[in-house]
mmCIF file of the C-alpha atoms, coordinates in Angstrom:
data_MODEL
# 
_entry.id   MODEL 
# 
loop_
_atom_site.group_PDB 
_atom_site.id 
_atom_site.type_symbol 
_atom_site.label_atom_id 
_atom_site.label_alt_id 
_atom_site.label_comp_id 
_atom_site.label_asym_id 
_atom_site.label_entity_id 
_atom_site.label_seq_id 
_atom_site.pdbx_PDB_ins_code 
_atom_site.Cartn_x 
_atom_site.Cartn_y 
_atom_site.Cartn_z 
_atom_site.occupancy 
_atom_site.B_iso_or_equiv 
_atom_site.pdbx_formal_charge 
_atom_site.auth_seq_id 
_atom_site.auth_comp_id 
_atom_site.auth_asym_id 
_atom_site.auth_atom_id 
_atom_site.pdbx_PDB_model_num 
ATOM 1   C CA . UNK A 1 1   ? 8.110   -22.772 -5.895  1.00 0.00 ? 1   UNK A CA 1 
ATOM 2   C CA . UNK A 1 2   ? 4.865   -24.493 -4.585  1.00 0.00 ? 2   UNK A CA 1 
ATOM 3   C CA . UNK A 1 3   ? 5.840   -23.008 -1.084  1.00 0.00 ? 3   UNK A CA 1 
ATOM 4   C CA . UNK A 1 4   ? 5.669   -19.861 -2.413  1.00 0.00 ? 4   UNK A CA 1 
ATOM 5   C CA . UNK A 1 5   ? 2.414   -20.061 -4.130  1.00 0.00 ? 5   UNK A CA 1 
ATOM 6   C CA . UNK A 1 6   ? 0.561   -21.148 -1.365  1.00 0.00 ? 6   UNK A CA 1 
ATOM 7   C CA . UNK A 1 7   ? 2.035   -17.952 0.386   1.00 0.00 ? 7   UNK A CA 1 
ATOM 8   C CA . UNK A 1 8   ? 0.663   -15.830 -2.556  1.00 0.00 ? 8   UNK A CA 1 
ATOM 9   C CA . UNK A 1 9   ? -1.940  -17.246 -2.478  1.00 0.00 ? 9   UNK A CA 1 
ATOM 10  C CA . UNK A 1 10  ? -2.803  -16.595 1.558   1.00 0.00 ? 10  UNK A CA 1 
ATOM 11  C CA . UNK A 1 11  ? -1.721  -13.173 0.819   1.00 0.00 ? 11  UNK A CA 1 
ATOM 12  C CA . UNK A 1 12  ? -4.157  -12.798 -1.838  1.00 0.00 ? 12  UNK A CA 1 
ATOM 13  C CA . UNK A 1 13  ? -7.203  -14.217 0.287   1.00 0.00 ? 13  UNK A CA 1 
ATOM 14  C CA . UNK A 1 14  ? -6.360  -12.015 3.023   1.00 0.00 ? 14  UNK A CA 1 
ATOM 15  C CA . UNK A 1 15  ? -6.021  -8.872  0.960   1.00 0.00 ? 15  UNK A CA 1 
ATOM 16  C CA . UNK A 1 16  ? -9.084  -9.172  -0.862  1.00 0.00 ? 16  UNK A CA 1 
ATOM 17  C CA . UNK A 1 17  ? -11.195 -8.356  2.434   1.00 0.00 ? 17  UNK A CA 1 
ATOM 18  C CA . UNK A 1 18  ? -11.186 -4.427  1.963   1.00 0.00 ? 18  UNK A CA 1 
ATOM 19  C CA . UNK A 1 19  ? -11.047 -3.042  5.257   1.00 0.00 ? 19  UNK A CA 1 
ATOM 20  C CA . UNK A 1 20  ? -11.813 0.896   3.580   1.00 0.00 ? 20  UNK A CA 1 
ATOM 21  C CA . UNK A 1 21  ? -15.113 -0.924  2.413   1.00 0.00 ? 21  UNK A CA 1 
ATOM 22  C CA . UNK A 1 22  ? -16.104 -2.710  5.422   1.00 0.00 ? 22  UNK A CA 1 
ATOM 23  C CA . UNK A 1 23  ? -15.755 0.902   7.461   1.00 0.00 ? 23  UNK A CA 1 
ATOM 24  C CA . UNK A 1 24  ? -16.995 2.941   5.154   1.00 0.00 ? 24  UNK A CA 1 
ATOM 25  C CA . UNK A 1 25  ? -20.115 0.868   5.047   1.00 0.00 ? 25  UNK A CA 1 
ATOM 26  C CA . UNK A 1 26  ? -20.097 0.554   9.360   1.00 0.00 ? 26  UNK A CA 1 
ATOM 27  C CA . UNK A 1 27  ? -19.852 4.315   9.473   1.00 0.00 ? 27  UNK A CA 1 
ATOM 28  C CA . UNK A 1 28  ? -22.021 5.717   6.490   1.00 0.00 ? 28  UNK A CA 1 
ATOM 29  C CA . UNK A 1 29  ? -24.194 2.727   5.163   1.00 0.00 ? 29  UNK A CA 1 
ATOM 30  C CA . UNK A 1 30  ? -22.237 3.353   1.658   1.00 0.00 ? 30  UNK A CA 1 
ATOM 31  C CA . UNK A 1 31  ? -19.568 1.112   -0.088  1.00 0.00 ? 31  UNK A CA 1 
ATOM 32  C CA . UNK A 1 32  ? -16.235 2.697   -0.269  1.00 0.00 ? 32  UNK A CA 1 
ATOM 33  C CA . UNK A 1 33  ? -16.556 2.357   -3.875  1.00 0.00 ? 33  UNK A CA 1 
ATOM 34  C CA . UNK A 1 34  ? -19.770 5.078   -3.709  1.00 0.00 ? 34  UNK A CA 1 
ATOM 35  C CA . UNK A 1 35  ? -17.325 7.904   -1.253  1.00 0.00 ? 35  UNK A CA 1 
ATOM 36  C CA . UNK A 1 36  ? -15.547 10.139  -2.812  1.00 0.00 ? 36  UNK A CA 1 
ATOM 37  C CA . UNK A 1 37  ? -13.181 9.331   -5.973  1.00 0.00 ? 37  UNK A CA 1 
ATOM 38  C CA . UNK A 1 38  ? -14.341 5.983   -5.156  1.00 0.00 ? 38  UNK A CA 1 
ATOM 39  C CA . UNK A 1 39  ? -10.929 4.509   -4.442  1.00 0.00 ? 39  UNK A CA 1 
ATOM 40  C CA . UNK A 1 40  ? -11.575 1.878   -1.776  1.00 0.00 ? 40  UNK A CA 1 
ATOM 41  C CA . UNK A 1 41  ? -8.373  3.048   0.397   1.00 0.00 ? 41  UNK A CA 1 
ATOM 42  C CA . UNK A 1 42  ? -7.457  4.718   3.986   1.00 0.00 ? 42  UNK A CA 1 
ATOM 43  C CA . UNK A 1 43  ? -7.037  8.657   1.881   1.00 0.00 ? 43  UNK A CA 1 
ATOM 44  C CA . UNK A 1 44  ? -10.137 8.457   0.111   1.00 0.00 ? 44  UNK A CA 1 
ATOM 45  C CA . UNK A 1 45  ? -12.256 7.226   2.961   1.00 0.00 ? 45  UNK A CA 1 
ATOM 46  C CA . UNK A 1 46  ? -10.342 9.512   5.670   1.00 0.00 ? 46  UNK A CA 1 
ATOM 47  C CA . UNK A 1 47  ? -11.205 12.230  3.240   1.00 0.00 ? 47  UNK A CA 1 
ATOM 48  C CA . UNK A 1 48  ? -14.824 11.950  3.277   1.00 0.00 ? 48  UNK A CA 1 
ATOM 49  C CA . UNK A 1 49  ? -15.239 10.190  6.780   1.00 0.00 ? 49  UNK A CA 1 
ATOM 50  C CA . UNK A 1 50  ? -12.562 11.504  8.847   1.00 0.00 ? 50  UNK A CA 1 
ATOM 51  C CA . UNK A 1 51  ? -9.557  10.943  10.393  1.00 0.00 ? 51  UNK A CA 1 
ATOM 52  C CA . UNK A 1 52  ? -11.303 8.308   12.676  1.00 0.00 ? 52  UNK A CA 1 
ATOM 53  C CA . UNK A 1 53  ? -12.120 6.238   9.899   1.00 0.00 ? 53  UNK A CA 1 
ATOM 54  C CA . UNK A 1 54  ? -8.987  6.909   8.380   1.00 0.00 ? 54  UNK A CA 1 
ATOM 55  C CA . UNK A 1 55  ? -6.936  5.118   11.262  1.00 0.00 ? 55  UNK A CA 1 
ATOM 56  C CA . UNK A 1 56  ? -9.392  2.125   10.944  1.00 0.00 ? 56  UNK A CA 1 
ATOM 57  C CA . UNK A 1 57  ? -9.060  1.581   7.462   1.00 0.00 ? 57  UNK A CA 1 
ATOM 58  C CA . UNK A 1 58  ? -5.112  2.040   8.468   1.00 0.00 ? 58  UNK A CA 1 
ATOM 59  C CA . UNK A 1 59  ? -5.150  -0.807  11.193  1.00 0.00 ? 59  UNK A CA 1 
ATOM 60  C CA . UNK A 1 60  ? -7.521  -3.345  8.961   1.00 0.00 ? 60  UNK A CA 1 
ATOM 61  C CA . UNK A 1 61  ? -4.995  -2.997  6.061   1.00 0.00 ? 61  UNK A CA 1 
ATOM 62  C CA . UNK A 1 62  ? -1.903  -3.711  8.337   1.00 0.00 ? 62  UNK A CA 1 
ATOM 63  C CA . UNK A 1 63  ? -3.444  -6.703  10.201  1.00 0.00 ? 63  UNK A CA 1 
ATOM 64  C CA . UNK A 1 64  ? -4.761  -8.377  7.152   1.00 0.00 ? 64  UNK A CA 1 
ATOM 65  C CA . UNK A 1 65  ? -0.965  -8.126  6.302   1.00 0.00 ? 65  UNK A CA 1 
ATOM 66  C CA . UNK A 1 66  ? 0.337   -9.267  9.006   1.00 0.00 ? 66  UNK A CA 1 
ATOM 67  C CA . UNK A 1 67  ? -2.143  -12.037 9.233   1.00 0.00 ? 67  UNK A CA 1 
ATOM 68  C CA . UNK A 1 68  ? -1.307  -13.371 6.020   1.00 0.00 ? 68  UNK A CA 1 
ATOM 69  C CA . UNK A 1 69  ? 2.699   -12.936 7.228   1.00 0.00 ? 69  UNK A CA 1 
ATOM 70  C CA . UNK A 1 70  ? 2.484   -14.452 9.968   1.00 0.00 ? 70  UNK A CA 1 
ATOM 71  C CA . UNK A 1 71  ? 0.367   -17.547 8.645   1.00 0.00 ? 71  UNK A CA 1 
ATOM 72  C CA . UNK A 1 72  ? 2.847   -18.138 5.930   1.00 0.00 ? 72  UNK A CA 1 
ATOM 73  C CA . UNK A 1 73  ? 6.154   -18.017 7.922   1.00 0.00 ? 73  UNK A CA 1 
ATOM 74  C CA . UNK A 1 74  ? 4.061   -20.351 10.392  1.00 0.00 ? 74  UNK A CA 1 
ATOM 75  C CA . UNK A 1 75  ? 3.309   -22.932 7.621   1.00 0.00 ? 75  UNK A CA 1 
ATOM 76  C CA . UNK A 1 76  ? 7.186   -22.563 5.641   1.00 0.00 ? 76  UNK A CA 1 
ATOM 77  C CA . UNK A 1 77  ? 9.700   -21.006 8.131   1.00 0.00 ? 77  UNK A CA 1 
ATOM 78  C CA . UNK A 1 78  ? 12.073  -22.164 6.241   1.00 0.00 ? 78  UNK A CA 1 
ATOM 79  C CA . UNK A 1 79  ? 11.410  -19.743 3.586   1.00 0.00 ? 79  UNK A CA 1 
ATOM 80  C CA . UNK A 1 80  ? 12.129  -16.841 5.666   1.00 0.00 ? 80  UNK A CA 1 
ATOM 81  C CA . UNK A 1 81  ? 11.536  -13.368 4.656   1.00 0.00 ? 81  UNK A CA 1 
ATOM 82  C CA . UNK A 1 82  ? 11.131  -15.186 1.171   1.00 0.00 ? 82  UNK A CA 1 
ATOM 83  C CA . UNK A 1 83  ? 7.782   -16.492 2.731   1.00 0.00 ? 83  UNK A CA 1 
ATOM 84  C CA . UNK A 1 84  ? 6.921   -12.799 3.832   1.00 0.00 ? 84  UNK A CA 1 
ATOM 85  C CA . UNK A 1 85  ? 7.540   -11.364 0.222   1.00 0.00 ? 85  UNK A CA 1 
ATOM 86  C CA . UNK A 1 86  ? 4.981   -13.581 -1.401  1.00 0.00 ? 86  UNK A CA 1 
ATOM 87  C CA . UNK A 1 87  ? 2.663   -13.072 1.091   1.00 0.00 ? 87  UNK A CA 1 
ATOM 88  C CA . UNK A 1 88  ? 2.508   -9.164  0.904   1.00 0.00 ? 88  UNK A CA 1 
ATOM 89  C CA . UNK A 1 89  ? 2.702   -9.420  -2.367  1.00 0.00 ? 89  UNK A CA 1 
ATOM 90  C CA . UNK A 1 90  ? -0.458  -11.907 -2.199  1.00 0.00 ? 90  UNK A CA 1 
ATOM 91  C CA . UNK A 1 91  ? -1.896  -9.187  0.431   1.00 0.00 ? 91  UNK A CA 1 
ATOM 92  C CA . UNK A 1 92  ? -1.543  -6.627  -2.310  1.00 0.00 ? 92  UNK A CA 1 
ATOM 93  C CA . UNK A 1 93  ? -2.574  -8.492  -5.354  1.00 0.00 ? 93  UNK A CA 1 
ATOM 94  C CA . UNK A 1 94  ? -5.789  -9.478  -3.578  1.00 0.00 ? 94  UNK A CA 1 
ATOM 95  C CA . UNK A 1 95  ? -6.092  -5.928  -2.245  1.00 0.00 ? 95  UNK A CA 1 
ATOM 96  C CA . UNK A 1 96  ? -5.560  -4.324  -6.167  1.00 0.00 ? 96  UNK A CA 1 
ATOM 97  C CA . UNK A 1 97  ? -7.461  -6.925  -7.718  1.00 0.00 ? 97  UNK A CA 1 
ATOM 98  C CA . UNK A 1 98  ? -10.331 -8.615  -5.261  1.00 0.00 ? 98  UNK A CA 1 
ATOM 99  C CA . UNK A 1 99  ? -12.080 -11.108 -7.266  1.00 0.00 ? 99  UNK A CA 1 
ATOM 100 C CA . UNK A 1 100 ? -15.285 -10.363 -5.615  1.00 0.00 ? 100 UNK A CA 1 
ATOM 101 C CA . UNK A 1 101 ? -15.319 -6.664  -6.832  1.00 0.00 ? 101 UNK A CA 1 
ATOM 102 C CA . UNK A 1 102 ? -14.689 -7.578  -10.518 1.00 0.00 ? 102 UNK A CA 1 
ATOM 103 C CA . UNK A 1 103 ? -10.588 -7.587  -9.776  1.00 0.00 ? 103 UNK A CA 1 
ATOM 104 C CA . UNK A 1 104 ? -11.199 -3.585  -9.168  1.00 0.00 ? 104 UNK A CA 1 
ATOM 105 C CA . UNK A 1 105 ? -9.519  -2.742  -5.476  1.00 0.00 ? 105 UNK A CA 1 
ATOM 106 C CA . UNK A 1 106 ? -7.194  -0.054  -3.824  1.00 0.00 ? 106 UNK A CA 1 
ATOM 107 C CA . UNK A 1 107 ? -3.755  0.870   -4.303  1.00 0.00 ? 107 UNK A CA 1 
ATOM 108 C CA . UNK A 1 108 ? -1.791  -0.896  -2.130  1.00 0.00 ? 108 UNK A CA 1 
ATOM 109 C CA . UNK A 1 109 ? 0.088   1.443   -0.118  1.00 0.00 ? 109 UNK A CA 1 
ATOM 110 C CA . UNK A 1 110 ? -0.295  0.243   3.020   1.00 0.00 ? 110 UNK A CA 1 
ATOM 111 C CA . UNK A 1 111 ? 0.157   -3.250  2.220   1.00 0.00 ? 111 UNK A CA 1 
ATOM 112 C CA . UNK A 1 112 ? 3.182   -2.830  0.132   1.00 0.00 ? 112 UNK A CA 1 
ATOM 113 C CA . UNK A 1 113 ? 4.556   -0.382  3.230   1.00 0.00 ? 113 UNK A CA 1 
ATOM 114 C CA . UNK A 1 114 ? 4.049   -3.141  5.881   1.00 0.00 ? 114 UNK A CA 1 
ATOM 115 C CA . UNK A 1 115 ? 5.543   -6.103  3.714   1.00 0.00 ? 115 UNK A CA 1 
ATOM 116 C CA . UNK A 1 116 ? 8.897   -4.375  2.788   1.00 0.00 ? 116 UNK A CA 1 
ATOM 117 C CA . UNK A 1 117 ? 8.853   -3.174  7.060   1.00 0.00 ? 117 UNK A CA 1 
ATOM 118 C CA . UNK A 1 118 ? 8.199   -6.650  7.728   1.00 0.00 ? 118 UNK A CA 1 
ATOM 119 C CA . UNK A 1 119 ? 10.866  -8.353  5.765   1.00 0.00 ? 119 UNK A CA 1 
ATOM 120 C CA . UNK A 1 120 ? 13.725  -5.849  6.355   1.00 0.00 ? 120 UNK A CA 1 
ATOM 121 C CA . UNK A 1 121 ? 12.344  -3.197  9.460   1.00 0.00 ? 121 UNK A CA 1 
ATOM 122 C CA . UNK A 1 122 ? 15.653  -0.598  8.796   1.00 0.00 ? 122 UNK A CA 1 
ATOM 123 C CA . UNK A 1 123 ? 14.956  -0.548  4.511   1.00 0.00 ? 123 UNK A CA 1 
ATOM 124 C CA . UNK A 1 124 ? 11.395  -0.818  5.311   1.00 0.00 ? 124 UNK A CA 1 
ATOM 125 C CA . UNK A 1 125 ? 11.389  2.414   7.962   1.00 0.00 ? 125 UNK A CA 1 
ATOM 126 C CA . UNK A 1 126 ? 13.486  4.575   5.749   1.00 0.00 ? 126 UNK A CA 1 
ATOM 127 C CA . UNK A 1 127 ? 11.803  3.782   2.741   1.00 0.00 ? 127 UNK A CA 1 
ATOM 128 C CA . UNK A 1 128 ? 8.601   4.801   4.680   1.00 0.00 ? 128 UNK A CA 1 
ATOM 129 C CA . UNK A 1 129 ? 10.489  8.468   5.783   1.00 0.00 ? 129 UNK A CA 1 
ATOM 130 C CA . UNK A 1 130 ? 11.591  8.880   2.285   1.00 0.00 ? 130 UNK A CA 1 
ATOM 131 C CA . UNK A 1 131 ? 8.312   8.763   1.366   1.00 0.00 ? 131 UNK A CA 1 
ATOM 132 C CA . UNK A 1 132 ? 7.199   11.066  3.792   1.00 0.00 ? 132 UNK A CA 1 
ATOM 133 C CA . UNK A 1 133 ? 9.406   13.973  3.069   1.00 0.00 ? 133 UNK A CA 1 
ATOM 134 C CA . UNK A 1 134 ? 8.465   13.451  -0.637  1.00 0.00 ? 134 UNK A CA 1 
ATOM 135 C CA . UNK A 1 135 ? 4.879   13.669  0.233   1.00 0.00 ? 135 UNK A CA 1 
ATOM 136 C CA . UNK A 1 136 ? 6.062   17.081  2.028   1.00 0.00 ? 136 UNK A CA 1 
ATOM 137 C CA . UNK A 1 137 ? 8.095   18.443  -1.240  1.00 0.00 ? 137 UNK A CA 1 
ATOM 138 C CA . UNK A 1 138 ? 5.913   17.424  -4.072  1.00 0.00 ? 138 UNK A CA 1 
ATOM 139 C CA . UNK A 1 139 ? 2.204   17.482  -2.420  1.00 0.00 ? 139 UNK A CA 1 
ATOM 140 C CA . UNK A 1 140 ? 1.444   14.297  -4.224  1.00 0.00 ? 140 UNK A CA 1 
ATOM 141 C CA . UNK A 1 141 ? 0.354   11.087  -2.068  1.00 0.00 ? 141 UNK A CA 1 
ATOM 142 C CA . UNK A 1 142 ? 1.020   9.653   -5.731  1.00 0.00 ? 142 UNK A CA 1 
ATOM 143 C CA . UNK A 1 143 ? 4.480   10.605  -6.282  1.00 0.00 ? 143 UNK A CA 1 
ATOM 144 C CA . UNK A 1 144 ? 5.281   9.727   -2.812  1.00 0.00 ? 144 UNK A CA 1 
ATOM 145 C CA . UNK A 1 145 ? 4.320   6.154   -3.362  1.00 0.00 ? 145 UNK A CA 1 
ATOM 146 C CA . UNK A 1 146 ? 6.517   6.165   -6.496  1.00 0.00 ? 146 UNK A CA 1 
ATOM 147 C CA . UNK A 1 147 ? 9.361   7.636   -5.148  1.00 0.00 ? 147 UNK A CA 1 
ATOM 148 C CA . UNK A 1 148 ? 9.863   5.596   -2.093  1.00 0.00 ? 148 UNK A CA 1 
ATOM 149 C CA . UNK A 1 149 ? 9.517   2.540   -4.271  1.00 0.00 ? 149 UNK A CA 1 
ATOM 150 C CA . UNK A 1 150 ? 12.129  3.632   -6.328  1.00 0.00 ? 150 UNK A CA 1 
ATOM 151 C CA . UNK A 1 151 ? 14.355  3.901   -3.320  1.00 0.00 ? 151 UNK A CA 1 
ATOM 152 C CA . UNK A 1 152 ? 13.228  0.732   -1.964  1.00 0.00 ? 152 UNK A CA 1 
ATOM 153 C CA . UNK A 1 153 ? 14.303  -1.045  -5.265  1.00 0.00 ? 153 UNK A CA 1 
ATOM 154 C CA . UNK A 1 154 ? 17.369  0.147   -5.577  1.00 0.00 ? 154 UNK A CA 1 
ATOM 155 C CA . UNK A 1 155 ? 18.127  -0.453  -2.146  1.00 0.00 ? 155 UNK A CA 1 
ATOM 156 C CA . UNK A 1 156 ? 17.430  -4.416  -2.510  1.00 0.00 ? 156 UNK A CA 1 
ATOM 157 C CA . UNK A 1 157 ? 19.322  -4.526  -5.394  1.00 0.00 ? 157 UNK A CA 1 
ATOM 158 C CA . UNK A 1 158 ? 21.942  -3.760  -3.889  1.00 0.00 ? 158 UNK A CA 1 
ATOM 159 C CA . UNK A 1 159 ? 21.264  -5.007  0.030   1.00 0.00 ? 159 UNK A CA 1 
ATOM 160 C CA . UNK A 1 160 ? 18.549  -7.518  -0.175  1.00 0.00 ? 160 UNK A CA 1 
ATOM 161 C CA . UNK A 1 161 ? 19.230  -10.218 -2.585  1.00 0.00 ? 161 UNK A CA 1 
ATOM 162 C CA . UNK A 1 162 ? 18.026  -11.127 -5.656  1.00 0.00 ? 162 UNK A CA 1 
ATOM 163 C CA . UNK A 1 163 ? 14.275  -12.411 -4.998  1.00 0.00 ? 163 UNK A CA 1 
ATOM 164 C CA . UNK A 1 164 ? 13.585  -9.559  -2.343  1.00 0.00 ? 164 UNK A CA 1 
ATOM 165 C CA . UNK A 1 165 ? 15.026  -7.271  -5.225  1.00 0.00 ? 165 UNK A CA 1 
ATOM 166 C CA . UNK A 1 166 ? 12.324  -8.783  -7.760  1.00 0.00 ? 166 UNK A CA 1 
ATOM 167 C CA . UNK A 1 167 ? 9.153   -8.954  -5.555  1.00 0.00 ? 167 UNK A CA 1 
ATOM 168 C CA . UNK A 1 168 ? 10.069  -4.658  -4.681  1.00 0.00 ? 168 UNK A CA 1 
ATOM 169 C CA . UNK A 1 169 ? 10.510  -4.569  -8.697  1.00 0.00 ? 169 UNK A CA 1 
ATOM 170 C CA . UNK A 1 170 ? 6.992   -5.937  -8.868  1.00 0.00 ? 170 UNK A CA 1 
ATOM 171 C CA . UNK A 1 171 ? 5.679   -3.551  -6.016  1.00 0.00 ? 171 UNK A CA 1 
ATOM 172 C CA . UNK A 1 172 ? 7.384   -0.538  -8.054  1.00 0.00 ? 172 UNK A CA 1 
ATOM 173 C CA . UNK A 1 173 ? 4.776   -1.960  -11.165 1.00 0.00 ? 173 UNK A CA 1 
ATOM 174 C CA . UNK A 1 174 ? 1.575   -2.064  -8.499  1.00 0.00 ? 174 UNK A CA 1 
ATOM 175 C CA . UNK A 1 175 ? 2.375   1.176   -7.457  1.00 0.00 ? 175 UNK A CA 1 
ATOM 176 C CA . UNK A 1 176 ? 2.582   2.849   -10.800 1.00 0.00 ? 176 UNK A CA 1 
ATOM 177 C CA . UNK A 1 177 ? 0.081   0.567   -12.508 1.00 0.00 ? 177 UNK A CA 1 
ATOM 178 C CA . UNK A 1 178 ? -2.360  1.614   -9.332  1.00 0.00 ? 178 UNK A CA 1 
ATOM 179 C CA . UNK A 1 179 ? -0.986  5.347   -9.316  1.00 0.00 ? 179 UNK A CA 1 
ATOM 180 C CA . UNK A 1 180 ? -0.808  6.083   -13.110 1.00 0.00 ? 180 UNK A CA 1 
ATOM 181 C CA . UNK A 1 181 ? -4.305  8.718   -13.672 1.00 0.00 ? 181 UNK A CA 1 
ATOM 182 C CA . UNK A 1 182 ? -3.481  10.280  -10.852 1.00 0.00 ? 182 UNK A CA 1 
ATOM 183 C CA . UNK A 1 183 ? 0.319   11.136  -11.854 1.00 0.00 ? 183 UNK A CA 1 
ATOM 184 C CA . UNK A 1 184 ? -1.211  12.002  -15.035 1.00 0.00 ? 184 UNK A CA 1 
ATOM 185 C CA . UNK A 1 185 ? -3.319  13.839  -13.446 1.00 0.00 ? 185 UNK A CA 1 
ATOM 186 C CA . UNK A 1 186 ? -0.386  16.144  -11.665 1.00 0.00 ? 186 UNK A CA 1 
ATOM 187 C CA . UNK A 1 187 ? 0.451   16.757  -14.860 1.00 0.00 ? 187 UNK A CA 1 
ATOM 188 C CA . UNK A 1 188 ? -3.033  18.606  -16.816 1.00 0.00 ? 188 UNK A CA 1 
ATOM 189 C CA . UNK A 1 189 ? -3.600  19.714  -12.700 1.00 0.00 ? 189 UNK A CA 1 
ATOM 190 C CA . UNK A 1 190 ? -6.767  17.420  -12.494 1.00 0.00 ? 190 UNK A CA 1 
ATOM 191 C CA . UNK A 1 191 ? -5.220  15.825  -8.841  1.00 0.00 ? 191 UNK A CA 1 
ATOM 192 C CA . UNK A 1 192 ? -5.381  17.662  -5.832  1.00 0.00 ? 192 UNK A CA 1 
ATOM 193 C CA . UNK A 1 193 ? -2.859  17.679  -3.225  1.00 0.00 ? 193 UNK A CA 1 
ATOM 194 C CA . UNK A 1 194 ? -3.127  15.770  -0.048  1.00 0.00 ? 194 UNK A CA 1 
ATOM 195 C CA . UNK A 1 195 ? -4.778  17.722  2.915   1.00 0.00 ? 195 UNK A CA 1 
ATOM 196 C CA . UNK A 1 196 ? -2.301  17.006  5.075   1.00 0.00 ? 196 UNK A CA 1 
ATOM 197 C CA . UNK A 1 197 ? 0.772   17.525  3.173   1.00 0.00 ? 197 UNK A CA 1 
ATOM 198 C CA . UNK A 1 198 ? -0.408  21.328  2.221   1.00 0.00 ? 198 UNK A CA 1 
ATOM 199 C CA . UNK A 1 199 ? -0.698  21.773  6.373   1.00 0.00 ? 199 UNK A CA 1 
ATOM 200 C CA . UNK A 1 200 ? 3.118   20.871  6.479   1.00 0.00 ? 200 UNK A CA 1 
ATOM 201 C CA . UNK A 1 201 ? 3.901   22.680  4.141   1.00 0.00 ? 201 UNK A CA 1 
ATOM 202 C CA . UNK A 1 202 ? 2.258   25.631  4.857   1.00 0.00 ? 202 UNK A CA 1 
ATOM 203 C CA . UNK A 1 203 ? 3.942   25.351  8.710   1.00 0.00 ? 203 UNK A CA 1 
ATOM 204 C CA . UNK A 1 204 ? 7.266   25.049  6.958   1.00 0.00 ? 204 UNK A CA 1 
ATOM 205 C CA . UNK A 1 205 ? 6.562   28.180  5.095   1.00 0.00 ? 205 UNK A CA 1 
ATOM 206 C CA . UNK A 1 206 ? 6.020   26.381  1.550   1.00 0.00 ? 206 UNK A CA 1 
ATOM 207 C CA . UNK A 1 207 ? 3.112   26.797  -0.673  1.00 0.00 ? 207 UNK A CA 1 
# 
């Protein structure tokens, strides 16, 4: 157990540098936390920045991932994609809850989606096009988090083992614990739809 605190604990370090923060303050001279809804993340800072900053924001949260993979399976390979597990979920738990920022972070979405690619690539790629055709049916960045979690779960229960299965149970609670106003929201019509989904949509003849 020790083994895999230490990679929770790398995780968490890594995730708490905010890569939405550190470009929205390089490109604007504002904290991520002042832009928009004032979620420090790669939608709300592509939203008010562009789709330039969007892609950096992107990069920094995958390579603070993969940084705090990497440095884990380097330090306990025997762990295997045990020791990759922990760390995302570190890399999400620091990137939800910085302790610099009063424990108030992003969502997790991109670190979540590059831990469950990392530790099992063909679960990990389809859970990432499930989530992008329910991002094209429902509108909702939101439900599309939930949803591919969902499937993700399932799919370790009954593919993955039993610790995988548990560490996806816990992303499934990040993702609705981060997610929950704005699928509230969806419901009393207070959260808009993503940008990009409605141009989809609108090509495939959906409104």
């Amino acid at each position: 157990m020790f083994e895999r605190l230490i990679c929770l604990l790398i995780g968490y370090l890594c995730g708490c540098v905010l890569c939405s923060d550190i470009v929205a303050r390089a490109l604007s001279g504002q904290s991520a936390f002042q832009l928009g809804d004032g979620n420090p993340g790669m939608a709300n800072v592509g939203k008010v920045l562009g789709t330039k900053a969007a892609l950096l924001c992107l990069a920094g949260d995958i390579l603070k991932t993969v940084l705090a993979v990497v440095v884990s399976t380097m330090l306990f390979p025997q762990l295997g994609i045990i020791a990759i597990g922990w760390a995302g979920l570190g890399a999400t738990l620091g990137h939800d809850f910085p302790f610099w920022h009063r424990f108030k972070g992003g969502k997790g979405v991109t670190t979540i989606a590059s831990t469950i690619i990392l530790m099992n690539p063909f679960w990990g790629i389809l859970t990432g096009v499930i989530g992008a055709i329910a991002i094209v049916v429902t509108g909702y960045l939101s439900t599309a988090a939930v949803v591919a979690n969902i499937f993700y779960v399932v799919a370790m229960f009954f593919v993955g083992g039993l610790e995988p299965a548990l560490i996806s149970v816990v992303f499934l609670i990040l993702t609705l614990y981060g997610h929950w106003s704005k699928l509230m929201g969806i419901r009393t019509g207070t959260t808009h739809k993503a940008g990009l989904a409605m141009k989809v949509r609108k090509r495939l003849g959906r409104k």
